[in-house]
C-alpha positions in Angstrom: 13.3 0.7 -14.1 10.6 2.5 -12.9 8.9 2.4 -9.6 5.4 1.7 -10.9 7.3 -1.5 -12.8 8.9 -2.6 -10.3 6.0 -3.0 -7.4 4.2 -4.7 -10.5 6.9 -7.3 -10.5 8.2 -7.2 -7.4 4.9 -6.3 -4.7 2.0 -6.7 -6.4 2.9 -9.8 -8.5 0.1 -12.7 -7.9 -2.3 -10.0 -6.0 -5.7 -9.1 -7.6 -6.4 -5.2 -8.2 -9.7 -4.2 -7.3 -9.5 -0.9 -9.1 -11.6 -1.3 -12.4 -11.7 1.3 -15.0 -9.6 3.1 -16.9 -7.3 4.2 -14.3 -7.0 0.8 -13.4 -3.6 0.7 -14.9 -1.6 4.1 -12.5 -4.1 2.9 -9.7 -4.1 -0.4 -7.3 -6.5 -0.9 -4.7 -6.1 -4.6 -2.8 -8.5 -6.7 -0.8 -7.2 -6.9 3.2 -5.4 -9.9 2.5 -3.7 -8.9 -0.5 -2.7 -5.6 1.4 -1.6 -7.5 4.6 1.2 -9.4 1.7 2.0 -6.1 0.2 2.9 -4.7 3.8 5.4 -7.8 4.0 7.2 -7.5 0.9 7.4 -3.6 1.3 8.8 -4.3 4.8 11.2 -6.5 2.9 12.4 -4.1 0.7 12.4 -1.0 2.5 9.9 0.5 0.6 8.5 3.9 1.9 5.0 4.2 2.3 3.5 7.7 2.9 0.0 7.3 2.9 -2.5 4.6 3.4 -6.3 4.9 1.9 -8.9 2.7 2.6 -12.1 2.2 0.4 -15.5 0.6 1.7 -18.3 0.0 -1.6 -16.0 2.4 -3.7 -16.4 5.4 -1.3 -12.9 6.4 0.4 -13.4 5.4 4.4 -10.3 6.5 6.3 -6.7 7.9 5.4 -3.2 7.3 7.5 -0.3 9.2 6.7 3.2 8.8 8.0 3.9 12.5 9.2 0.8 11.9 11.8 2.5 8.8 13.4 6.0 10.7 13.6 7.7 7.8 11.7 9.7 7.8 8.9 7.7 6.4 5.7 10.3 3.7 5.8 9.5 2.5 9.3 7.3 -0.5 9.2 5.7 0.3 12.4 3.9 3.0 11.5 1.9 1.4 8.7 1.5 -2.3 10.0 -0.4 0.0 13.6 -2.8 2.0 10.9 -3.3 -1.1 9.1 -4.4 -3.1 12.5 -6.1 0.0 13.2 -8.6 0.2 9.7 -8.8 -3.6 10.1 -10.4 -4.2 13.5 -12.5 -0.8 13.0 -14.3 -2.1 10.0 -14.9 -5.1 8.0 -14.6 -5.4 4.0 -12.2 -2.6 3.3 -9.9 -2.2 0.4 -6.8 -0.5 0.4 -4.7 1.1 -1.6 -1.0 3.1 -0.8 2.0 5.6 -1.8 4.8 4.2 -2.4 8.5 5.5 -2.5 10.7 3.7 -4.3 14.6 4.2 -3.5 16.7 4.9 -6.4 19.2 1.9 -5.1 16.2 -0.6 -5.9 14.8 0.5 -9.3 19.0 0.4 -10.0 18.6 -3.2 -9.2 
């Protein structure tokens, strides 16, 4: 399996992408709720997530990356703080993420 199919069926399953276009299909961007689920199940799975961008009317608004929190991309605490963080600072954002998929769970 790959690791874009399996965060279709396994993360983003029942979430609305926001992304429109023709890269709407290798990119996801998710309204703060959505985002806040996504965060849950990736917690659940161990998902890695390096990077975290956020979007306000299409334009990018703010970027969190792992290495600046000195966590591992696997360590929930880092990316549930940024997302507090981008979500107290500013109303209406979208978000969207990098994932890192272990070879273990696409094996699944």
């Amino acid at each position: 399996m790959e690791q874009t199919e399996f965060l279709e069926k396994n993360v983003f399953i029942d979430l609305t992408n926001l992304k429109e276009g023709l890269d709407k299909e290798t990119f996801y961007s998710f309204s703060e709720s959505d985002f806040e689920i996504i965060l849950q199940r990736v917690e659940y799975f161990g998902i890695g997530i390096y990077r975290i961008e956020t979007w306000l009317n299409g334009d990018t608004y703010a970027v969190a990356i792992h290495e600046k929190f000195k966590k591992k991309a696997t360590n929930p605490r880092w990316y549930k703080k940024a997302f507090l963080t981008f979500k107290t600072r500013q109303t209406g954002l979208s978000f969207s993420a990098t994932f890192k998929v272990s070879k273990k769970l696409l094996a699944r």
